[in-house]
N, C-alpha and C positions, 0 to 999 in steps of 0.2 A: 628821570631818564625818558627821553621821548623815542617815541615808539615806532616802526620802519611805517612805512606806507601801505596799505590793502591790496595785497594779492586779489584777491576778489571778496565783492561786500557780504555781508550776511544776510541781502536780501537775496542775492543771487545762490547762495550757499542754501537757503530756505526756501525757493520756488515752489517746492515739491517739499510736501510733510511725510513721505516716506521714509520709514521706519525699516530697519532688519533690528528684531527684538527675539533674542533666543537662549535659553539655557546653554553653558557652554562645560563641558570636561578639560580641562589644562590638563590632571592628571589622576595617578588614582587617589590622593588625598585634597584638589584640589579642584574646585566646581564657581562654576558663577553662571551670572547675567548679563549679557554684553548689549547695548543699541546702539547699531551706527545710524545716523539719518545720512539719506541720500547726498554724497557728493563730500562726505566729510572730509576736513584735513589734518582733524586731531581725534585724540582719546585719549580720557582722562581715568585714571585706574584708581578706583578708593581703597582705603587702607580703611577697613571697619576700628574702634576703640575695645577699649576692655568690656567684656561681656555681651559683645554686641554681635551682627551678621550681616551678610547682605541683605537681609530684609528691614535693615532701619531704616522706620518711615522718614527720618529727618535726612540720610544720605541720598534717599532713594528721590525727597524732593530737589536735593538739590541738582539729582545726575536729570533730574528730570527737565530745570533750568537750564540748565548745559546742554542735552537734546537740542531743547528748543532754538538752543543760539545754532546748530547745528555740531558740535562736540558729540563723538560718539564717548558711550562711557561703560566699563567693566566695573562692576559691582561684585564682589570674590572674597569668597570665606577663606582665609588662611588656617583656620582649622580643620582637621578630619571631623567628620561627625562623632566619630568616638573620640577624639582629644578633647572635642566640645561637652561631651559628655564628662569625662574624667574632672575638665576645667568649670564643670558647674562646680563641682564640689571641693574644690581644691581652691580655687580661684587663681592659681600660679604660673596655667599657662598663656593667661592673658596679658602678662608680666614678661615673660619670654623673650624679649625684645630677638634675642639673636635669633630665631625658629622663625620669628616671624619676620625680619630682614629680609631671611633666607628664601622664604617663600614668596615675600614678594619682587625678590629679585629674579627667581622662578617661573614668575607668571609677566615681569616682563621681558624677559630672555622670548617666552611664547608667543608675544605682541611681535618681536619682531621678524619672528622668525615665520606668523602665518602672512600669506597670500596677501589676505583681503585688510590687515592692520600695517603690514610691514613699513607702507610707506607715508602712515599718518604720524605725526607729531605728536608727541607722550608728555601727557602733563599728570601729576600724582597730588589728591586728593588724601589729606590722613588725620584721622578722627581720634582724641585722646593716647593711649599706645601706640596705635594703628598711625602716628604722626612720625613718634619714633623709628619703625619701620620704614615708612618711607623716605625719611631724610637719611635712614643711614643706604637704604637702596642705590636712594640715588645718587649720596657719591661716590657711590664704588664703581658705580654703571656711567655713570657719565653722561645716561639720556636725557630725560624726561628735562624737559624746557623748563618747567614753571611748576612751581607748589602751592598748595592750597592746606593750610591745616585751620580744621576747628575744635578748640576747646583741647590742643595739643599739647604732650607731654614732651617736648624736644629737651629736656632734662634727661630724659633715659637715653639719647645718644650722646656721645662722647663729646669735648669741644673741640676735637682733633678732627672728627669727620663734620661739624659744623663745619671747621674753618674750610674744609676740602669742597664744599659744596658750592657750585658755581650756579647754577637754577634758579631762576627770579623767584621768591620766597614770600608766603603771603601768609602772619599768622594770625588769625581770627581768633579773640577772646573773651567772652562775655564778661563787661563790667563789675558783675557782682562774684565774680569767680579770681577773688583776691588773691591765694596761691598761684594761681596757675599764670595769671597774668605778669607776678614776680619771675615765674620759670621763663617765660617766653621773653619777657624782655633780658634778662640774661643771655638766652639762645640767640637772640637777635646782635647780643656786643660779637657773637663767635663769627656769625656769617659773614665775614668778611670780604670772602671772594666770590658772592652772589652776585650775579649780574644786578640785582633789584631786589630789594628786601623791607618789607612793610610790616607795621603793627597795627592793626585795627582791632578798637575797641569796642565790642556793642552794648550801649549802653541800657540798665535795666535786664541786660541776660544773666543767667548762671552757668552752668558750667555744658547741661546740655541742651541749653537752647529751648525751652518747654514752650517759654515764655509767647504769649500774643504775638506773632507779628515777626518774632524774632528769628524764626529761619528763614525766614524769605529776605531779612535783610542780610542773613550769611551767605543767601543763594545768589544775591545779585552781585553782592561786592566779591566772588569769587568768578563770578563770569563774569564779571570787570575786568579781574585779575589776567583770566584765561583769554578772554578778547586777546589783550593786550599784550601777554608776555608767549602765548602761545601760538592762536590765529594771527597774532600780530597783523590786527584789522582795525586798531583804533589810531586815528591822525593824530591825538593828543597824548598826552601828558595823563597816566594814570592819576585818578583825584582820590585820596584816601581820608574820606570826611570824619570817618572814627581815628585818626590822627592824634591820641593827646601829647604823644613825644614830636615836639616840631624838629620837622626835618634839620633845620637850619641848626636849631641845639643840640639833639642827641647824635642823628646820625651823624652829623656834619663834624661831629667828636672823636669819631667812631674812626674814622680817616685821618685823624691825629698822630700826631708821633707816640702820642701818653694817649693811648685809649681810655674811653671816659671807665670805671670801674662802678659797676653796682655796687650797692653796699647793702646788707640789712639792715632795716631801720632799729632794731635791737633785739636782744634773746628772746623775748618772747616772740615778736613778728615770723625770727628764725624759724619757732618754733611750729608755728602755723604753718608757714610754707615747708616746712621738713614733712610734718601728717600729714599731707597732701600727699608726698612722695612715699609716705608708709604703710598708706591705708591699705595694700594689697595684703597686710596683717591683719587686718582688722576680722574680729568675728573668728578666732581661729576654735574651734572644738574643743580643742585642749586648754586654752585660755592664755591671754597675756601678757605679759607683766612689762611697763617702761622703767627705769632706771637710770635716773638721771644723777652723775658726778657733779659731788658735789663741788664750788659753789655754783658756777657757772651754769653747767651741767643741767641743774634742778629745772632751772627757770625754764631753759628751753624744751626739758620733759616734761613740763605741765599742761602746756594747750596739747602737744601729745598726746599723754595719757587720757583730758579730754576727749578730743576727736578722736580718738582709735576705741574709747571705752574699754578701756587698760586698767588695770590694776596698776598701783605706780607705787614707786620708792626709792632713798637716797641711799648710792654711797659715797662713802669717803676715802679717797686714794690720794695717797703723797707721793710727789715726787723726792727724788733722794737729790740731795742740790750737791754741783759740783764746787769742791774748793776755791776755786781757779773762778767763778763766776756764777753766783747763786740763781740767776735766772735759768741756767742750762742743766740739765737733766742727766744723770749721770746713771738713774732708773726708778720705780717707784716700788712704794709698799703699801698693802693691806692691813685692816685691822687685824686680821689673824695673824701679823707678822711673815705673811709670804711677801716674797720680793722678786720683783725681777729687775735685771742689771741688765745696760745695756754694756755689750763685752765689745764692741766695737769702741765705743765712745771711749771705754776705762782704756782699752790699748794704746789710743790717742794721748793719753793725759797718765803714764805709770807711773808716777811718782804720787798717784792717790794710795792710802795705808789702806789694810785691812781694819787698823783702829779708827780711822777716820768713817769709813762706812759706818761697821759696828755702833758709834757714836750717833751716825747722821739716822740710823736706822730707828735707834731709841729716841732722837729728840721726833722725828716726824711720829712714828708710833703714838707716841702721847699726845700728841696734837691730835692725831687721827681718832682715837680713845674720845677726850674732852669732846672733840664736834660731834661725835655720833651721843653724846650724852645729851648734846642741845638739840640733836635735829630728831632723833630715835629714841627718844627716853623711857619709852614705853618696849624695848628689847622685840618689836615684831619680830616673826618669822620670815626672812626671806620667802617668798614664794617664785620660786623657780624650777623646780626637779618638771621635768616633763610639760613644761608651759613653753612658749615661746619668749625670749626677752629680750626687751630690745634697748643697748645700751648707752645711753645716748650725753654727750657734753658740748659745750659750747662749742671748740674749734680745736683740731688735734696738731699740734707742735710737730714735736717731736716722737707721740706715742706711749711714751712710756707708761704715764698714767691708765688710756686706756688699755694697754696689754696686761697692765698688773690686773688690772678689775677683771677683764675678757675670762683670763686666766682662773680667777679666785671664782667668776662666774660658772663657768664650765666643771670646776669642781663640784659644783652642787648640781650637775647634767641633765640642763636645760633640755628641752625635744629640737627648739635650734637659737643659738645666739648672732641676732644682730645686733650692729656697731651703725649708729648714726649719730651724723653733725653736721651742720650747716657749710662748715666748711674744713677742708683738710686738704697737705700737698698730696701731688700726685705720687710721689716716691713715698710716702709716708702710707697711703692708701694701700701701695701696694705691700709693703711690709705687713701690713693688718690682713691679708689675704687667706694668712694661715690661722688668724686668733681668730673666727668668726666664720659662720655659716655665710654670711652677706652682711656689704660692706654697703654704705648710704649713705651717699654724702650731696649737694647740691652742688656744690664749688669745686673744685681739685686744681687747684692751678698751680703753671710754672712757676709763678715770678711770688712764692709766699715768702714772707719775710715774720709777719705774727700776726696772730689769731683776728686781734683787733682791728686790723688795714680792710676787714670787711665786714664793719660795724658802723654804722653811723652815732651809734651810741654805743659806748664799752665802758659802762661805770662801774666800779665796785659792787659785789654783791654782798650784803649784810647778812651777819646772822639770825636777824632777825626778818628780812626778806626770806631765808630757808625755812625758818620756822613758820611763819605765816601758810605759807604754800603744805609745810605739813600737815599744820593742821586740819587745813581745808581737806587733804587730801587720805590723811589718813583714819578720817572720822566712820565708823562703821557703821 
């Protein structure tokens, strides 16, 4: 998209290196550091990451690139100093997404309404969570021109307020930050109705940037960005050199009738990119535990268990198959023999017996028995009562399965049960709302039809694949 023409150059914008650099109160939870340079016609307001503040040296260089192009920039803790307190220990409310929207929708309600910002151009700058926050800001507000996210979590906002977000969109990702760069390019299919929407990759970074060299290449190619979608003072054509999605293949898809569909490369990948999305678990005091349904299930609660340094273990839930079509779910059962029915679905289909369940309940039952003999032969102890567990399968249907487990879980009264999977419907998601402390999923989309359609690989999983992964896993 090429870009309007220069109101005025940024040598003229720059004449004068004067600076207004001051602490600023928004309100009483609500504090920052504002520079405008003389003559400015924008500001850009950063959204700090999890566990971070205004005093990150890596935001603070970049607000400091932006100065220099002349962009004044707001640097602003969305926490109270006691939430910050509370959130060292807790680590939850860095996770907060809504609290932190809200505040920074807050502080730029403030932008517009003082004197000496009112009439400059709002661009929003957002750093891991701090990314979230902003994108959901700013479609609710409708301002701010142009985004800038680095090493962003746009996973934690919805694909409903992606699609609503109109703000030329710029997501910066460090190459070696493999999770995250799976989130972003997902968030990227949702922006639909952004004026301008980019993925750049920086190659040899992680996640936040440590690297030699490597902020200063986040800092330029974001006052790139802000030149051009904000000052709108460059004659050309933004150049996006960390580009590996060519314009012409992905995005150019994207504008299709059939939007192009991400897929996961397979359960395990899932999995990887899921403990990204988990780790705000991770380290919990009480300790704990991933559990992975089996068979599917398993595979993708392994790198899990891994990466979060979990305790981990399998179970086994059946679904109850409908007469009328064995692929459909009519409810599922545990090895204890508890069951849950789904009574909508049986209303639809009442010519099912009472002896036909009975029947369907004993033949899964003993199936369910037999696996837990191959996968658990050794009768562990669940570890659950007062640990965190997080329950996690390949891709949720219909549900049934995991409400039966959630259910069977909570019996044994975990301190809080989550529910993760790579992907699940949105109506399905919201049904799980009551089985579960927090619900986790990557994907929620309208248009599911089965689990598999976002899988680039969905192969059988062996019982011997299950066993393998115990072993590894459950060796003391």
């Amino acid at each position: 998209m090429q870009c309007r023409k220069p109101r005025r150059t940024l040598a003229g914008i720059m004449t004068e290196q004067h600076l207004k650099e001051r602490h600023i109160t928004i309100s009483e939870v609500l504090e920052g550091d504002m520079t405008i340079p003389l003559r400015a016609q924008a500001i850009v307001l950063f959204a700090h990451g999890s566990g971070s503040s205004r005093y990150s040296s890596r935001n603070k260089f970049v607000a400091n690139v932006l100065t220099n192009k002349g962009i004044a920039t707001l640097l602003v803790d969305l926490l109270s100093q006691e939430q910050k307190r509370i959130d060292e220990e807790t680590k939850h409310l860095r996770y907060n997404i809504e609290l932190l929207a809200e505040r920074f929708t807050e502080v730029t309600n403030w932008l517009v309404q003082r004197p000496e910002t009112r009439n400059l151009k709002i661009g929003y700058f957002g750093s891991s969570t701090g990314a979230a926050a902003a994108l959901i800001a700013a479609a609710r507000l409708g301002v701010p021109k142009a985004i800038v996210t680095r090493g962003g979590r746009p996973d934690l906002a919805d694909e409903s307020t992606l699609h609503q977000l109109k703000a030329s969109t710029l997501f910066i990702v460090g190459g070696n930050d493999i999770p995250v760069i799976a989130m972003n390019k997902m968030a990227l299919e949702s922006l639909s109705n952004a004026e301008a929407r980019e993925l750049a990759i920086i190659p040899g970074a992680t996640h936040l940037f440590e690297e030699p060299g490597k902020i200063e290449e986040v800092a330029q190619i974001a006052a790139d960005w802000f030149e051009c979608y904000l000052l709108e003072t460059r004659n050309s054509k933004f150049q996006n050199k960390y580009d590996r999605i060519t314009r012409g293949g992905f995005l150019s898809s994207l504008q299709a009738k059939h939007a192009f569909q991400i897929k996961f490369r397979d359960r395990f990948a899932a999995g990887e990119i899921l403990a990204s999305l988990l780790s705000k678990y991770k380290n919990d005091l009480d300790g704990l535990t991933v559990i992975g349904i089996a068979r599917g299930g398993v595979v993708v609660a392994d790198p899990i268990a891994e990466k979060l340094n979990a305790d981990f273990d399998i179970i086994v839930t059946r679904k109850l198959r409908s007469p009328h079509n064995s692929e459909n779910a009519i409810g599922a059962i545990m090895h204890d023999g508890s069951v849950f029915l789904d009574t909508s679905g049986l209303k639809t289909q009442q010519d099912i017996s009472d002896e036909y369940i009975a029947m369907e309940k004993l033949e899964q039952k003993k199936e369910i028995e037999r696996r837990l003999r191959v996968y658990r032969p050794n009768h562990r102890e669940y570890r659950i009562k007062d640990r965190i567990v997080i329950l996690v399968d390949d891709g949720i249907a219909t549900g049934a399965t995991v409400i039966a487990a959630a259910r069977w879980i909570k019996k044994h009264k975990p301190k809080r049960l989550i529910i993760a999977s790579p992907v699940a419907p949105k109506q399905v998601v919201k049904s799980l709302k009551d089985e579960a402390d927090q619900i986790e999923v990557i994907r929620n989309p309208s248009n599911f039809k089965a689990v598999e359609q976002f899988y680039r690989h969905f192969d059988a999983i062996s019982n011997e694949q299950i066993v393998q992964i115990a072993k590894r896993r459950f060796v003391s």
